[in-house]
Backbone as CSV, one residue per row, in Angstrom:
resi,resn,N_x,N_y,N_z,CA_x,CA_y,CA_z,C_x,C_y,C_z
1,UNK,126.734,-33.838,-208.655,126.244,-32.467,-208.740,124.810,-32.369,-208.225
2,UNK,124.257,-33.254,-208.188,122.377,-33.335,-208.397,122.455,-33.717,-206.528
3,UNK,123.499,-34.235,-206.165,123.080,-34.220,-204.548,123.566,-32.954,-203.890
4,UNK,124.970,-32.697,-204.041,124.562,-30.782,-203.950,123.449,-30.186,-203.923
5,UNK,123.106,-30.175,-204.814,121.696,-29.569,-204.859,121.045,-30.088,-203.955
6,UNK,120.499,-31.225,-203.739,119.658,-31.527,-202.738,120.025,-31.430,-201.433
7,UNK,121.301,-31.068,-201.151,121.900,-31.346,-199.687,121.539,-29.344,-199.693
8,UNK,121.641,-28.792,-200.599,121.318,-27.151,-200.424,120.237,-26.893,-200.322
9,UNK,119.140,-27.724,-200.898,117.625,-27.248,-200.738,117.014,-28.301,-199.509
10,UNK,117.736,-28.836,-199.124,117.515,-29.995,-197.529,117.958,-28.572,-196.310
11,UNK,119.300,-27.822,-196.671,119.307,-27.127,-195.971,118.656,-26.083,-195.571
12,UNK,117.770,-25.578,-197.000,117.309,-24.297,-196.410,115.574,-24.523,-196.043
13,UNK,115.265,-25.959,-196.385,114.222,-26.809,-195.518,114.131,-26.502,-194.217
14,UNK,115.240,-26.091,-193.927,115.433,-26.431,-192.185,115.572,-25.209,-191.623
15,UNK,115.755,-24.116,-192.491,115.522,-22.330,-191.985,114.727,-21.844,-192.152
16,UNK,114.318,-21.934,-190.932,112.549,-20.835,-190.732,112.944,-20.097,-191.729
17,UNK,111.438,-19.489,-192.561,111.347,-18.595,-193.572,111.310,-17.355,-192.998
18,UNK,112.048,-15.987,-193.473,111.535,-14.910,-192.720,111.214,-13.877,-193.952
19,UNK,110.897,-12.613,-194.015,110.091,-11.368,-194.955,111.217,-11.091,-195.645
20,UNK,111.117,-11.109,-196.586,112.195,-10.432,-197.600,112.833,-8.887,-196.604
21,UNK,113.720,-9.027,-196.564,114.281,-7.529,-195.812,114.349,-7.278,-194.869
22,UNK,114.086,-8.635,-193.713,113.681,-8.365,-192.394,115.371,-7.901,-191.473
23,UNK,114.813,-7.395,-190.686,116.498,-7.484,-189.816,116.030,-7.514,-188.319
24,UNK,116.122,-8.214,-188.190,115.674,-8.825,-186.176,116.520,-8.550,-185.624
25,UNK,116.427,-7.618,-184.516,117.272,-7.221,-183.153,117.970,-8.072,-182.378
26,UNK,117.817,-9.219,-182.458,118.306,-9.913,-181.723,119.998,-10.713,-182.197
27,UNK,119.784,-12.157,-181.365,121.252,-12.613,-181.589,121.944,-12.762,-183.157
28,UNK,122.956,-12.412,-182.975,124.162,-12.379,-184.380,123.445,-13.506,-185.555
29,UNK,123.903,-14.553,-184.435,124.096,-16.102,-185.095,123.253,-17.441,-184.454
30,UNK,123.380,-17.389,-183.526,122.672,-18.567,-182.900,122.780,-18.130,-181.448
31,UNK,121.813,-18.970,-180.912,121.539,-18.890,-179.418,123.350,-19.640,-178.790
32,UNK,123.170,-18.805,-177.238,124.348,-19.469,-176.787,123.918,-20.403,-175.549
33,UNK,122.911,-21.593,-175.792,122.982,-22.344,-175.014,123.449,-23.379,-175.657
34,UNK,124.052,-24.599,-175.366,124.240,-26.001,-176.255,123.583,-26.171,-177.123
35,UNK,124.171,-26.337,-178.371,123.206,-27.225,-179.146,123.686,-28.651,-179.438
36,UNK,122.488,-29.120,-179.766,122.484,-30.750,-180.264,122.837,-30.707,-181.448
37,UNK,123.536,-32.132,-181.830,123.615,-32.894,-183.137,122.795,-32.357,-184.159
38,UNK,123.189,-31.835,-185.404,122.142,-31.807,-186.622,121.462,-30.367,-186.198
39,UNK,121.096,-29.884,-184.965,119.865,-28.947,-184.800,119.770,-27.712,-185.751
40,UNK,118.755,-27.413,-186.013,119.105,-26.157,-187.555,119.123,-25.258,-186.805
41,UNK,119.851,-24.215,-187.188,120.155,-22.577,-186.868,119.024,-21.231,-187.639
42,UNK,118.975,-20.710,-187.102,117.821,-19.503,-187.793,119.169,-18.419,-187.652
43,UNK,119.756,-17.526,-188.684,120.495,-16.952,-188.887,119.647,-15.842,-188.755
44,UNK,119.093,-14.985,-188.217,118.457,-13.910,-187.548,119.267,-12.868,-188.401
45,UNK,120.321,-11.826,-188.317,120.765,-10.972,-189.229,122.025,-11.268,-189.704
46,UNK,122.314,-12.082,-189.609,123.367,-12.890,-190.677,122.803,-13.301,-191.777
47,UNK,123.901,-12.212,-193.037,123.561,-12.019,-194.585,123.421,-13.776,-195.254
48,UNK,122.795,-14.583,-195.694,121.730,-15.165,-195.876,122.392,-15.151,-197.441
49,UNK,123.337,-16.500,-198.252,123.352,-16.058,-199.737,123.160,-17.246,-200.010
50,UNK,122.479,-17.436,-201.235,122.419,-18.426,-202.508,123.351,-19.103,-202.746
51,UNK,124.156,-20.498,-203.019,125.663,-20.463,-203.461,125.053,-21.234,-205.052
52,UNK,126.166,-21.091,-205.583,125.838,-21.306,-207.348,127.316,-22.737,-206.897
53,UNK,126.264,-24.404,-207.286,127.132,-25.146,-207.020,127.969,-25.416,-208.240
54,UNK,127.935,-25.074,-209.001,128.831,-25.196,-210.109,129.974,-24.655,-209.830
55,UNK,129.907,-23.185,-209.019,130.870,-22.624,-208.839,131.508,-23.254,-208.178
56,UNK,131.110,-23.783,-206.816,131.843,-24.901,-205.808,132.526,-25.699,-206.127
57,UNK,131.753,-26.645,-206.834,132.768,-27.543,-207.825,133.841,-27.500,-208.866
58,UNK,133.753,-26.476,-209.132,134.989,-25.727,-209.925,135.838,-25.350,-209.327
59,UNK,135.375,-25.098,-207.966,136.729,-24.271,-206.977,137.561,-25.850,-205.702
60,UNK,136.813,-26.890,-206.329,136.955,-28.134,-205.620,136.401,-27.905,-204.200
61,UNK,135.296,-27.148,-203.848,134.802,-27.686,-202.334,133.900,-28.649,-202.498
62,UNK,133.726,-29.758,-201.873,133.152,-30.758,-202.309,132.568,-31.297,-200.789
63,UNK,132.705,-30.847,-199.760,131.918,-31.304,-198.580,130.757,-31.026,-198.527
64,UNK,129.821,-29.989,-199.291,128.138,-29.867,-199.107,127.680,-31.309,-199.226
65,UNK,128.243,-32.169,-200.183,127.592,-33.648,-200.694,128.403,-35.262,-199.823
66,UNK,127.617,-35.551,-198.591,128.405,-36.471,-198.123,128.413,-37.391,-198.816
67,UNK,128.668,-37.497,-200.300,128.073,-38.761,-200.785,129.096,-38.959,-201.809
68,UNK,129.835,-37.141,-202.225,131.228,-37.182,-202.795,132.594,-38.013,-202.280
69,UNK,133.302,-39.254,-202.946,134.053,-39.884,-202.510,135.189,-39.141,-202.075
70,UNK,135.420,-37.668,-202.402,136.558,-36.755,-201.924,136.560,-36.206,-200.562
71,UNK,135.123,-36.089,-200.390,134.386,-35.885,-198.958,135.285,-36.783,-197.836
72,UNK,135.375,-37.604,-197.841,135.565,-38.827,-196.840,136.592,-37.965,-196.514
73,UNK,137.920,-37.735,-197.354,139.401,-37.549,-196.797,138.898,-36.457,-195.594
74,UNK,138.214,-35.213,-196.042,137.817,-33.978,-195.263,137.374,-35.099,-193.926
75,UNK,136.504,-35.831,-194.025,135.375,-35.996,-192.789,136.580,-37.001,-191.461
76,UNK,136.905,-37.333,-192.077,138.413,-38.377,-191.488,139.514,-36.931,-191.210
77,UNK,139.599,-36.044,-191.427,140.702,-35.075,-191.056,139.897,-34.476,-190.012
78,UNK,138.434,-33.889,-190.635,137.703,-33.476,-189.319,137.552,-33.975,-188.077
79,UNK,137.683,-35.615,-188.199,137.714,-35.881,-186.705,138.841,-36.168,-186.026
80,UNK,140.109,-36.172,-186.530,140.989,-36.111,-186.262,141.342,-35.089,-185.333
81,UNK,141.213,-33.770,-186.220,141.313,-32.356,-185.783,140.260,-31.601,-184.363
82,UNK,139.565,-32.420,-184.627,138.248,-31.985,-183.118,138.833,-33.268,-182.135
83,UNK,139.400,-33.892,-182.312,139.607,-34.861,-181.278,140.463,-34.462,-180.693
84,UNK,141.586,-34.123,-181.015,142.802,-33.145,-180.482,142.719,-31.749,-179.870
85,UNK,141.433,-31.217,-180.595,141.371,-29.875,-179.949,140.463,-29.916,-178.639
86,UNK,139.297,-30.520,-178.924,138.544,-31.225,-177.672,139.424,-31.565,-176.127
87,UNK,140.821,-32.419,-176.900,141.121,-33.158,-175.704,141.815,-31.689,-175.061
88,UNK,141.956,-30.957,-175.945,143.057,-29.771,-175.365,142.285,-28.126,-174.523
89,UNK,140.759,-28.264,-175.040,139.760,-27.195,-175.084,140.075,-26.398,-175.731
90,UNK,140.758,-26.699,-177.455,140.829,-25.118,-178.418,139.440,-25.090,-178.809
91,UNK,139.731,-23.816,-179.818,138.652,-23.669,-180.330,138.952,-22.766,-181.412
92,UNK,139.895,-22.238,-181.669,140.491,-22.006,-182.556,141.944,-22.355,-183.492
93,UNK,141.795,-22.551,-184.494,142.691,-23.083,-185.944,143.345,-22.238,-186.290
94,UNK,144.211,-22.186,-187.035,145.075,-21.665,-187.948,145.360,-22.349,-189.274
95,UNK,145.232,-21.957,-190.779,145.504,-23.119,-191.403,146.671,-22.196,-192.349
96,UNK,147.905,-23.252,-192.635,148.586,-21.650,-193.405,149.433,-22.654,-194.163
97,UNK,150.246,-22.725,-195.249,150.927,-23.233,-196.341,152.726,-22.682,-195.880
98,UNK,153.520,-23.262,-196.540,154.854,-23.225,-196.702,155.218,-21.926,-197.875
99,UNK,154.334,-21.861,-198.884,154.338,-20.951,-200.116,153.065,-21.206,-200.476
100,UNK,152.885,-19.965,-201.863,151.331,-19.650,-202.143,150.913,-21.387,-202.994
101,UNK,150.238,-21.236,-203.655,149.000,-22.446,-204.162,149.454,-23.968,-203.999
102,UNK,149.487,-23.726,-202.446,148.812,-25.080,-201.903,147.660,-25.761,-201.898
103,UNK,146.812,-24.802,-201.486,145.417,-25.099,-201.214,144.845,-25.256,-200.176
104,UNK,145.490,-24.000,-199.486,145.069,-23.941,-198.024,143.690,-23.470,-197.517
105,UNK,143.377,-22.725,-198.766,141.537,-22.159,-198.938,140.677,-22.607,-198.434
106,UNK,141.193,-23.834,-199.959,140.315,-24.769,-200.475,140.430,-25.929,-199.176
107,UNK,141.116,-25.935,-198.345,140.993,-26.812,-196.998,140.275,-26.826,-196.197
108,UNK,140.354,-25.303,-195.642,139.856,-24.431,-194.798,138.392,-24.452,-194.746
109,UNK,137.981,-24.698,-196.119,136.775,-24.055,-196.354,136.012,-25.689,-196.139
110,UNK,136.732,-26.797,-197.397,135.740,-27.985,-196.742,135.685,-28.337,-195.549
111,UNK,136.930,-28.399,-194.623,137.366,-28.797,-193.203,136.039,-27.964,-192.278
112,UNK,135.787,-26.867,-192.992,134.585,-25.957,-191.966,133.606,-26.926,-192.821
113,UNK,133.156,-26.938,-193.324,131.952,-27.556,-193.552,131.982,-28.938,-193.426
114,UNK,132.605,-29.480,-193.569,132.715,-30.904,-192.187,132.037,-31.193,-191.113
115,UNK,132.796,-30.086,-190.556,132.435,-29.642,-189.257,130.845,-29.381,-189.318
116,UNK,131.217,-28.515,-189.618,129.774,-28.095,-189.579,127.887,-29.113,-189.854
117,UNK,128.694,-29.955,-190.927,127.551,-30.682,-191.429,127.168,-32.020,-190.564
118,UNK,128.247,-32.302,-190.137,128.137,-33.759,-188.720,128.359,-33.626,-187.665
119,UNK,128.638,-32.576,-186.832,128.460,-32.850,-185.635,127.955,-31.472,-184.799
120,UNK,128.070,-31.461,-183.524,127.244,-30.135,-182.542,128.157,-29.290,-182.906
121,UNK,128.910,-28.794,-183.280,129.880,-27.752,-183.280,129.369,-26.722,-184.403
122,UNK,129.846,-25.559,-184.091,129.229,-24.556,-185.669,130.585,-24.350,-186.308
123,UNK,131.060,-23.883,-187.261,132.070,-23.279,-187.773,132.093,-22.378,-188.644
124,UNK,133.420,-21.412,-188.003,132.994,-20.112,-188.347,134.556,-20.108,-189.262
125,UNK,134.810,-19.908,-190.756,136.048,-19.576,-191.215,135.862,-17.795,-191.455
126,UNK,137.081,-17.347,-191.305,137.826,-16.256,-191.263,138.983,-16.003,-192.136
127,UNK,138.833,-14.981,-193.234,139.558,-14.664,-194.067,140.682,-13.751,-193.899
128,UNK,141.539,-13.941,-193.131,142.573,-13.058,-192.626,144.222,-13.387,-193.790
129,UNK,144.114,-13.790,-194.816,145.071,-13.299,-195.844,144.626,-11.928,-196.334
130,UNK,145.372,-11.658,-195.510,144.891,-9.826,-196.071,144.963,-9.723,-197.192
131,UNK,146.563,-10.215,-197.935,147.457,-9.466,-198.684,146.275,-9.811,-199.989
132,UNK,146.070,-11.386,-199.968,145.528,-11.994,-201.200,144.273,-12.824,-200.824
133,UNK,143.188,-12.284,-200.188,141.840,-12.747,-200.059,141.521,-13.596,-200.822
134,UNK,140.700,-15.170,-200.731,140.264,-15.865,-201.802,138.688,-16.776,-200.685
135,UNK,138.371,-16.575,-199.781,137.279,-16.930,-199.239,135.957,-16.936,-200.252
136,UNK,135.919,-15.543,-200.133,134.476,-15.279,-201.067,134.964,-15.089,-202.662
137,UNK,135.692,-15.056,-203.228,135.756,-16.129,-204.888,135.492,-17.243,-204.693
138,UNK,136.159,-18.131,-204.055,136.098,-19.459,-203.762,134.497,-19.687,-203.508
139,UNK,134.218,-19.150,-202.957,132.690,-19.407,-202.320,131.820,-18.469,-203.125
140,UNK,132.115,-17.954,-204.065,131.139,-17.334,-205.224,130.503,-16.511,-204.150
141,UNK,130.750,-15.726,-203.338,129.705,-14.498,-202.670,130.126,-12.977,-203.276
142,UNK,128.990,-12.675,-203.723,128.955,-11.251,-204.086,128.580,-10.174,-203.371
143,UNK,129.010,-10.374,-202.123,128.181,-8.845,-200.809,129.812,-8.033,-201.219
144,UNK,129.122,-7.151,-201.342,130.339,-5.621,-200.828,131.420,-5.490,-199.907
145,UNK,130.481,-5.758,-198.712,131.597,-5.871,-197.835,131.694,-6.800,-197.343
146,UNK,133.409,-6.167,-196.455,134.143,-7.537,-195.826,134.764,-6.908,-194.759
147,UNK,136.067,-8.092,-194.269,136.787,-7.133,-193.205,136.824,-5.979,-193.329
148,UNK,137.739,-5.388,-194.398,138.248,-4.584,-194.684,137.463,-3.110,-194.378
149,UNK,135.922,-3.575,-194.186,134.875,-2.398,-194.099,135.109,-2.811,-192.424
150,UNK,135.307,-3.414,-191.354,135.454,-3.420,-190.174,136.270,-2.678,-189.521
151,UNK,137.626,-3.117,-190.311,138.669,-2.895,-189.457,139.136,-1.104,-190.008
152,UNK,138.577,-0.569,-191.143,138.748,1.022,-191.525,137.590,1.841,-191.773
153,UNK,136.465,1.421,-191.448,135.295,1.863,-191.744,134.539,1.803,-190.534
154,UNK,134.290,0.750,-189.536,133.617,0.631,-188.672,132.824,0.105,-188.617
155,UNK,132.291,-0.865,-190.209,131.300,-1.341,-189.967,131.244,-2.411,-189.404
156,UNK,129.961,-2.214,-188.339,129.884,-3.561,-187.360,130.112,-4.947,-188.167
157,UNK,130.397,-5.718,-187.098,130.809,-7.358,-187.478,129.804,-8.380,-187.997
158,UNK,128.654,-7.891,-187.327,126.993,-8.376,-187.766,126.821,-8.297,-189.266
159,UNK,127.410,-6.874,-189.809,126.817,-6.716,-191.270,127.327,-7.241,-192.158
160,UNK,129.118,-7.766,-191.976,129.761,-8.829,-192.665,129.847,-9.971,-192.887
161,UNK,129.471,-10.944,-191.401,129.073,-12.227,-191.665,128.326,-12.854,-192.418
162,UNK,128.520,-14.004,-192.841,127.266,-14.818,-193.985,127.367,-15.758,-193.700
163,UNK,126.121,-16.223,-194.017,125.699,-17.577,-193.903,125.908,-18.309,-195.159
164,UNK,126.424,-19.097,-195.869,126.397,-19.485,-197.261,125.337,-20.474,-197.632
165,UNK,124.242,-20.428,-197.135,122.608,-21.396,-197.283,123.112,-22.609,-197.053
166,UNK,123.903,-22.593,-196.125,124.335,-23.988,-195.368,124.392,-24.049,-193.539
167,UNK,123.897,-24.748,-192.782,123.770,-24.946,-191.724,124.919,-24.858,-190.960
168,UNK,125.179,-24.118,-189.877,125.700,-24.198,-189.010,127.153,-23.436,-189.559
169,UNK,127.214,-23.305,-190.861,128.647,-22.447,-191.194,128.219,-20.720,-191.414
170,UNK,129.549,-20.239,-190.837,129.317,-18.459,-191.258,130.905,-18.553,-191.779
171,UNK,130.648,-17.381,-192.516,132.097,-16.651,-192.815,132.219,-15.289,-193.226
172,UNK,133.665,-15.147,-192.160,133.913,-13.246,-192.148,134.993,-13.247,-193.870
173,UNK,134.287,-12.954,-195.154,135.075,-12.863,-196.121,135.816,-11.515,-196.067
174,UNK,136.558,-11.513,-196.921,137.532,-10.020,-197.011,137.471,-9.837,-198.633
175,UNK,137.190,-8.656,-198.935,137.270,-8.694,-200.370,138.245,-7.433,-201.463
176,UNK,138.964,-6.739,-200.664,139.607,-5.565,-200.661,141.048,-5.991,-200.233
177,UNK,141.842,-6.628,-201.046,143.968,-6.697,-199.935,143.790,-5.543,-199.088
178,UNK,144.549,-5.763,-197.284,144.901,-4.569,-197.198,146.370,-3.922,-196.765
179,UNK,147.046,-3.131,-196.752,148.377,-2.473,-196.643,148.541,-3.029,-195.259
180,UNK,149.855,-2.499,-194.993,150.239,-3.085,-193.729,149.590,-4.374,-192.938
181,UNK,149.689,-5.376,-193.795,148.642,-6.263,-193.289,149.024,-7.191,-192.053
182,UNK,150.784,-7.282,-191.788,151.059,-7.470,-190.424,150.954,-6.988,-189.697
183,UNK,151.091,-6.007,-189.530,150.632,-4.478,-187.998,149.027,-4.658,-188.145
184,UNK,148.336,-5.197,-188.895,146.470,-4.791,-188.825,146.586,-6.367,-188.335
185,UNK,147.485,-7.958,-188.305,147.238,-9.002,-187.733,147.371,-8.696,-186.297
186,UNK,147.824,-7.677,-185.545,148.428,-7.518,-184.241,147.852,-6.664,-183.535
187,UNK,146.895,-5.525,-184.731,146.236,-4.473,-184.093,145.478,-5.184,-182.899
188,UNK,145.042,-3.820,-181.832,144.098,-3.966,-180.925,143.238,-4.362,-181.487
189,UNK,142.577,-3.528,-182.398,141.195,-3.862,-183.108,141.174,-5.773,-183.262
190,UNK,142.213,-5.973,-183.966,141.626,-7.588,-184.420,142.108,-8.394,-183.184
191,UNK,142.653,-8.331,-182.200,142.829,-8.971,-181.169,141.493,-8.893,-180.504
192,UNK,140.605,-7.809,-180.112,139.631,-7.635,-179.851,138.974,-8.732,-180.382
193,UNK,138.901,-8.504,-181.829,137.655,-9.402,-182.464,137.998,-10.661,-182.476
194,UNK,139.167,-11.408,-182.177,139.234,-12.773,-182.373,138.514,-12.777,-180.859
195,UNK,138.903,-12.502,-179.777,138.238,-12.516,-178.403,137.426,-12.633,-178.613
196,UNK,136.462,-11.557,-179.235,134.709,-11.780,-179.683,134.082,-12.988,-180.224
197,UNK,135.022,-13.087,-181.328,134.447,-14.331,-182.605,134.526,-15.831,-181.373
198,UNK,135.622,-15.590,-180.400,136.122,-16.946,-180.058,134.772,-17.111,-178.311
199,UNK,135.141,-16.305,-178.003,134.604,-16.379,-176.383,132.939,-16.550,-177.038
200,UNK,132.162,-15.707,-178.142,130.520,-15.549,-178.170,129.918,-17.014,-177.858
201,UNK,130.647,-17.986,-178.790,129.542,-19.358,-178.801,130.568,-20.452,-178.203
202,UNK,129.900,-21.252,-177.440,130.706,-22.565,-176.313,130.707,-22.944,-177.707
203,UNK,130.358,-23.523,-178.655,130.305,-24.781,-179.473,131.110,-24.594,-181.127
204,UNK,131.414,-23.370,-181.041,131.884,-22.690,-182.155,133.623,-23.223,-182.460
205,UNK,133.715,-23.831,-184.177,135.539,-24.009,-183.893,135.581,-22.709,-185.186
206,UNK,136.854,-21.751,-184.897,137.035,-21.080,-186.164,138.238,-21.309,-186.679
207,UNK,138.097,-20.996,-187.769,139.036,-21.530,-188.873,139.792,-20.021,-189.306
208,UNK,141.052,-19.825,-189.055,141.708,-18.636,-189.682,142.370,-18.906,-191.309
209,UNK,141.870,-18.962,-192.076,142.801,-18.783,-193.181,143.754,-17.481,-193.023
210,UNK,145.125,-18.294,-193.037,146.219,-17.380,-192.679,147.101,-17.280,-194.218
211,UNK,147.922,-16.489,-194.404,149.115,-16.503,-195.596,149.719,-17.124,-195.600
212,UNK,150.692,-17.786,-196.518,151.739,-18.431,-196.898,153.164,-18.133,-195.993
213,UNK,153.748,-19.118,-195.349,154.303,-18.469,-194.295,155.763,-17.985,-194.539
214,UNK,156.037,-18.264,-196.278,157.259,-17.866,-196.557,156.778,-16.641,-197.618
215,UNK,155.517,-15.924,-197.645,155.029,-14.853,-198.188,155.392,-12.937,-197.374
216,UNK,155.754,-13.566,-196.278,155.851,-12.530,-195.303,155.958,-12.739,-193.999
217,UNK,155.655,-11.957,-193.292,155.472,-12.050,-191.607,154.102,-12.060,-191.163
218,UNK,153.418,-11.847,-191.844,151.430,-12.104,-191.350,151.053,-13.570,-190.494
219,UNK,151.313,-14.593,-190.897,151.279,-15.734,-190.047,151.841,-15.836,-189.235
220,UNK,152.960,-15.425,-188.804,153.617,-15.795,-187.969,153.125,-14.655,-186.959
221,UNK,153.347,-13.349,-187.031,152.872,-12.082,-186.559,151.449,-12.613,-185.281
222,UNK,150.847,-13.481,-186.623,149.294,-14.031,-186.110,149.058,-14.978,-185.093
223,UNK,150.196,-15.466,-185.376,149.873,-17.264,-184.589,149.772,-16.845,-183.138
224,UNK,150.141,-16.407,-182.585,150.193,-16.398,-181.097,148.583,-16.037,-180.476
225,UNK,147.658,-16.083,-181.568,146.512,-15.536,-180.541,145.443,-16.519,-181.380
226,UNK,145.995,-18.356,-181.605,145.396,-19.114,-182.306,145.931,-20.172,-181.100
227,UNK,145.121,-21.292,-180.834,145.349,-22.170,-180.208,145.981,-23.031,-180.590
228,UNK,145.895,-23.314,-182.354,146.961,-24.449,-183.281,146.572,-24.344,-184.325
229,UNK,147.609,-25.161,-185.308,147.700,-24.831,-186.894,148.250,-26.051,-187.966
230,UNK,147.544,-25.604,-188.791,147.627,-27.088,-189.767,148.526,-26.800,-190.470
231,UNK,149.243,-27.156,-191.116,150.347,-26.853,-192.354,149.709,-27.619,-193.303
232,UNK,149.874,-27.205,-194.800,149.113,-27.876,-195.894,150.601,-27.578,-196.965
233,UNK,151.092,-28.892,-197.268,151.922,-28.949,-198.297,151.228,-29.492,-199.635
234,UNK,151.325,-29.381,-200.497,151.496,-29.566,-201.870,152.169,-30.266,-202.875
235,UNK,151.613,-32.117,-202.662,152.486,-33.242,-203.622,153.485,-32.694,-204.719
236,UNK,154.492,-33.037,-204.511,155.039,-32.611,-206.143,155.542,-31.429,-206.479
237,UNK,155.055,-30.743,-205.341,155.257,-29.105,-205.815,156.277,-28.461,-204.356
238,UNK,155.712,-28.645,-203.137,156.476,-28.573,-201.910,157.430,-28.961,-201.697
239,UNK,158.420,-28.669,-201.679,160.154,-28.628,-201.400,160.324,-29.124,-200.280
240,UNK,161.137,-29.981,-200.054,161.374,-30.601,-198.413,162.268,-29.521,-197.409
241,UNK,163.105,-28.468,-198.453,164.258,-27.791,-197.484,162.537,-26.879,-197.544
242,UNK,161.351,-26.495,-198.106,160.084,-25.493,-197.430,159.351,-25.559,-196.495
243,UNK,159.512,-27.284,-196.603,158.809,-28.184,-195.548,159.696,-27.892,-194.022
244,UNK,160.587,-28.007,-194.027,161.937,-27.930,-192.867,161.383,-26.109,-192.172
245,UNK,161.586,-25.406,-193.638,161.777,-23.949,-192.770,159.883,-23.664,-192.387
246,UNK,158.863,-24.182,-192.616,157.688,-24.144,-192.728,157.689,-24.151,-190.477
247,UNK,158.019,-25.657,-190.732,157.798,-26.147,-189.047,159.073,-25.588,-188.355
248,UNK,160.083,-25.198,-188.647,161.051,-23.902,-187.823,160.175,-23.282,-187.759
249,UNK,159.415,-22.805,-188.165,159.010,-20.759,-188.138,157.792,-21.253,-186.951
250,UNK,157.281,-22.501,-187.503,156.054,-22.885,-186.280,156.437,-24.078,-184.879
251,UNK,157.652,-23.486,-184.907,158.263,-24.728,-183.862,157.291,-24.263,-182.318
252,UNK,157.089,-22.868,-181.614,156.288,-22.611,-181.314,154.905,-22.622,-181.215
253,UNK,154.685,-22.646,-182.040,153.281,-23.355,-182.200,152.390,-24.655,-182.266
254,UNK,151.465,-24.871,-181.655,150.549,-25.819,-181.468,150.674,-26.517,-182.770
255,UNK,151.553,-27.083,-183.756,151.319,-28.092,-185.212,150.530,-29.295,-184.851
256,UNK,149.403,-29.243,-185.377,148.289,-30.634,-185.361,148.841,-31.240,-186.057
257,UNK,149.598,-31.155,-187.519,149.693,-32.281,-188.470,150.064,-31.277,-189.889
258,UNK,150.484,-31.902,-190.790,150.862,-31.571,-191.952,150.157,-32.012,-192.808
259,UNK,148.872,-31.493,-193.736,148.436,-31.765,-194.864,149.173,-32.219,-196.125
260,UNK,148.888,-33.616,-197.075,149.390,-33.589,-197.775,148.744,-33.174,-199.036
261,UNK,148.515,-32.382,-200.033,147.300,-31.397,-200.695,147.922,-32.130,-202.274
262,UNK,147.158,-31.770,-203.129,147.047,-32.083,-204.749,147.917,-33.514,-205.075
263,UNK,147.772,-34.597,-204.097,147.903,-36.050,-204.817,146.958,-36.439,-205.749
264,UNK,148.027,-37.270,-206.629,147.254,-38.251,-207.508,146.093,-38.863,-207.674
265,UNK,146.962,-39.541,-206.131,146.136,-40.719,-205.939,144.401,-40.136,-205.399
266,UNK,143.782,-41.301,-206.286,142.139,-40.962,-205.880,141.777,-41.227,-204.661
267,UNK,140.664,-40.233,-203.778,140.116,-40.320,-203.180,141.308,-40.235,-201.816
268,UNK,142.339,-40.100,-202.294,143.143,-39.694,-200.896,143.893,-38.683,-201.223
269,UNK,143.071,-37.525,-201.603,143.965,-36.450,-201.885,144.548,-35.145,-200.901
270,UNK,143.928,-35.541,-199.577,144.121,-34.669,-198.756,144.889,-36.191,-197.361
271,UNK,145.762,-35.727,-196.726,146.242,-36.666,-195.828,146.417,-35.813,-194.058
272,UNK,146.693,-36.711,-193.633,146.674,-36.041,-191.813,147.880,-36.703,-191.197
């Protein structure tokens, strides 16, 4: 717990200080020339929050602390997953389950901060379970808005992003379910914005948290405008005839690998 902390106050070591309230005209997120290894980011008007690590640890994200032995499984999947996409030039993920509480979130979310914490790449996760949002619980953020103020309200994309006082990660949370949430995966509008989110930064991987793919038609609806997708099953709990109809529905699709999620066994609780 006590290196959390220090890996959070190491991070915000490394972000220029700016005026309580400031909002700078300029870029979103980061400059779009290369960046190097490690280099810190100045989040210019990207919302800027506190995270309460207790909460983290309660929700099992455990990659802020490279020093957590649970860490490793994430940092060993992370390079797995950039090695494949690298060799292929994605740059965008999909991560989506067979049925609900797998722990596809809770994947999503360390797998971005992986990323994010070791190597040049930034990562950006995206909360697109419409139906049943869990980004920002999971991540203890209390801002107002989310998609949901984008895609029916208008509010720009700038005012939703956050930074979670960690380097090199943002995330578009959603905090409102919304109706028709397969026809809003297909709309113009969000085709638009994955274009945006994906084309803005060379160095950027994003992470879609998608639905449960035997929850509805939203993942599947989705996949076609994702470069590839993880499946995350669930020891003990995942059905092999769920497992079967899981990779039918994604036979089309780019499958990196099948997560194996809530084992026993220590320190290998996540598999590739």
């Amino acid at each position: 717990m006590e290196r959390i902390k220090q890996a959070i106050s190491k991070a915000k070591q490394e972000r220029p200080n700016k005026p309580e309230g400031s909002r700078p005209r300029k870029n979103i997120e980061a400059p779009r020339r290369k960046l190097q290894e490690n280099e810190p980011i100045a989040y210019d008007q990207t919302q800027v929050v506190e995270l309460d690590t207790k909460h983290l640890e309660a929700h099992r994200i455990v990659t802020f602390d490279s020093e957590d032995p649970d860490s490793i499984s994430f940092d060993v999947l992370r390079t797995q997953v950039l090695s494949k996409m690298e060799e292929n030039g994605w740059k965008t993920i999909a991560i989506t389950s067979p049925t609900p509480e797998c722990g596809k979130t809770v994947l999503s979310l360390n797998l971005a901060m992986s990323i994010a914490k070791q190597t040049d790449k930034t990562a950006l996760v995206v909360d697109f379970d419409l139906k049943k949002p869990k980004v920002a619980d999971y991540m203890g953020l209390k801002t107002q808005k989310g998609l949901v103020d984008y895609l029916e309200h208008d509010t720009e994309i700038k005012d939703i992003l956050v930074n979670p006082s960690f380097p090199r990660l943002v995330l578009l949370p959603n905090r409102v379910p919304i109706r028709n949430s397969a026809e809003t995966l297909t709309s113009r509008k969000v085709k638009n914005l994955v274009s945006d989110l994906r084309d803005r930064y060379q160095e950027r991987i994003i992470i879609f948290d998608l639905p449960p793919l035997m929850a509805g038609d939203d993942a599947i609806a989705f996949m076609p405008q994702v470069d590839c997708v993880l499946l995350v099953v669930a020891s003990n709990q995942t059905k092999p005839v769920e497992i079967k109809e899981a990779r039918r529905q994604l036979q089309s699709a780019n499958l990196l690998g099948v997560v194996l999620n809530k084992s026993a066994e220590k320190q290998k609780r996540y598999y590739y």
